[in-house]
N, C-alpha and C positions, 0 to 999 in steps of 0.2 A: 418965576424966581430969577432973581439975577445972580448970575455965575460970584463965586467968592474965591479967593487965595487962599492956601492952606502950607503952610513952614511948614518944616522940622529942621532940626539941624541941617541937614545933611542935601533936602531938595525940596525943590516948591514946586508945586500944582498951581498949575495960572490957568486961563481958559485958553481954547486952542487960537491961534491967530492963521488968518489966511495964510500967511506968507510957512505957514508951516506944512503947507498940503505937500512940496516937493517932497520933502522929509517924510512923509505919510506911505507915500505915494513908493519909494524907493524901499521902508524898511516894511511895508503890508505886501511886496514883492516877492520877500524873501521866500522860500519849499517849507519853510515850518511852519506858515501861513495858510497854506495850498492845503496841509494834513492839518492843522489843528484847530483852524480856526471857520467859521463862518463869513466869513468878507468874500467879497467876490473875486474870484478868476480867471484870469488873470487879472490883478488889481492896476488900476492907472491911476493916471494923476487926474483923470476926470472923479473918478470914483475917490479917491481923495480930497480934491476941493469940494465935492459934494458934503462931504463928513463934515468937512472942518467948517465951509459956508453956510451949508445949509441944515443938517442932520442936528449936530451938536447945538446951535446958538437955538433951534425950535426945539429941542429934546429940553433946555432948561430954561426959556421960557414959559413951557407948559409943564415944567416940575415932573418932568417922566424920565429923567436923566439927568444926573450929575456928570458929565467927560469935561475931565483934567486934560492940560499935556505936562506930564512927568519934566523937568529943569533940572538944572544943577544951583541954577541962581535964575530969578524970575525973568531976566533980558536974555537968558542962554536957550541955546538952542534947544530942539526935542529933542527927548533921551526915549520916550515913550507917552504910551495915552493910558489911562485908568478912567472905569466910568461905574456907576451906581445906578442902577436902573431902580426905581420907584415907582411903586407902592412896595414892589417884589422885595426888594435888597440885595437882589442881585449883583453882584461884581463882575467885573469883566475890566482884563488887562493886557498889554502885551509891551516890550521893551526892543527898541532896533536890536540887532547884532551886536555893535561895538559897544553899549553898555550894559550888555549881559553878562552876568558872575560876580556884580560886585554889591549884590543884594538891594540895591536901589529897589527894586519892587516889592520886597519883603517891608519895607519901611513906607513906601507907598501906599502898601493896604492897610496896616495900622493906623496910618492916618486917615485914612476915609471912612476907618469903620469907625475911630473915634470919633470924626466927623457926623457919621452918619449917626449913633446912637447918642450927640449932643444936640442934632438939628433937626430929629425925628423921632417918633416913638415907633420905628422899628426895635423889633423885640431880638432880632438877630440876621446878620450879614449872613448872606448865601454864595454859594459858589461852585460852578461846574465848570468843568472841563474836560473834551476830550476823553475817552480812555487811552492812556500811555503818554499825555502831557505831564512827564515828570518833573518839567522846571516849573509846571506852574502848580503841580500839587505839592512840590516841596515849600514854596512861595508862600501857600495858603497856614501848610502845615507849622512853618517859623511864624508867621504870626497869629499863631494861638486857637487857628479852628480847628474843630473837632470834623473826623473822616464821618460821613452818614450813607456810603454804601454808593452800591452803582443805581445807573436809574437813568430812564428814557432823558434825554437833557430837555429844559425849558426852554431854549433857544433852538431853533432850528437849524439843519443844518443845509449850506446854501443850497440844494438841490429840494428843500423843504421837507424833508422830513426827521423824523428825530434820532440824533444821537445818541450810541448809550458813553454816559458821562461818570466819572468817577465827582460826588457830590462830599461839601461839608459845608459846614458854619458857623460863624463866631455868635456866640449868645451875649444879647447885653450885660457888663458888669454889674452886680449885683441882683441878674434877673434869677440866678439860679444857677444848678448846676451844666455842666454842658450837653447835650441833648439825650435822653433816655436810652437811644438808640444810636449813637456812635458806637462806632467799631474802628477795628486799629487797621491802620494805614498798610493799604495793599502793598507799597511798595519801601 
């Protein structure tokens, strides 16, 4: 598949460009990283041109990944990456430092989910995180997913084995109601 553009008011999702890996490289650096996320550790700017060169353009070639880089305006620099793993519908997001708190990424997942349940028949967007990634379960929880409990994560965690993740999911519009087994939001 070949990578697409996606508006909304406020920011656009463009494909990652080489020249973005320093940006990569500098904010997958950050200690919130180290705890909450799966990327490697220390991350470098080799491990970042990797992403952005090689990882991303063969993830959406072979339709197993959707990865965004998060904009302000499509020529502007990275604010962040957002990606959609397929078949699964898995999410998976992070935003540098300096553009965190002003919800860019709550409007980032709206879009990708309407994305995704316009350019697939996934039946509903998944998401895990961490347990105690509160910016990103607040994140999921402003755009409309339902909490479904904790649970081993589907992604590994970089020493390989599994995390336990706080999960939910957005169900497609009009597919029903939101999942049988949502429960309310731990935190």
């Amino acid at each position: 598949m070949e990578p697409f553009l996606v508006t909304t008011p406020t920011i656009v999702l463009t494909e990652l460009r080489r020249d973005d890996a320093a940006a990569v490289a500098e904010y997958c650096s950050e200690p919130v990283f180290e705890r909450f996320m799966s990327t490697p550790w220390p991350y470098t700017l080799a491990d970042a041109a990797a992403f952005v060169g090689e990882y991303a353009p063969t993830a959406w070639r072979q339709g197993s990944e959707w990865t965004w880089a998060i904009r302000d305006e499509a020529v502007g620099p990275l604010l962040g990456v957002i990606g959609l793993r397929l078949p699964s519908g898995m999410l998976g997001y992070w935003l540098g430092a300096p553009h965190r708190g002003r919800q860019i990424m709550s409007v980032a997942v709206s879009a990708v989910a309407a994305v995704a349940f316009e350019r697939t028949d996934l039946e509903r967007v998944r998401w895990e995180a961490h347990i105690g990634n509160v910016a990103s379960l607040r994140t999921v929880q402003r755009s409309g997913f339902a909490y479904t409990g904790e649970a081993p994560g589907a992604i590994l965690g970089r020493d390989g084995k599994t995390v336990p993740c706080w999960t939910a999911e957005l169900v497609r519009p009009g597919a029903g109601p939101s999942p049988a087994h949502a429960q309310a939001w731990p935190v």
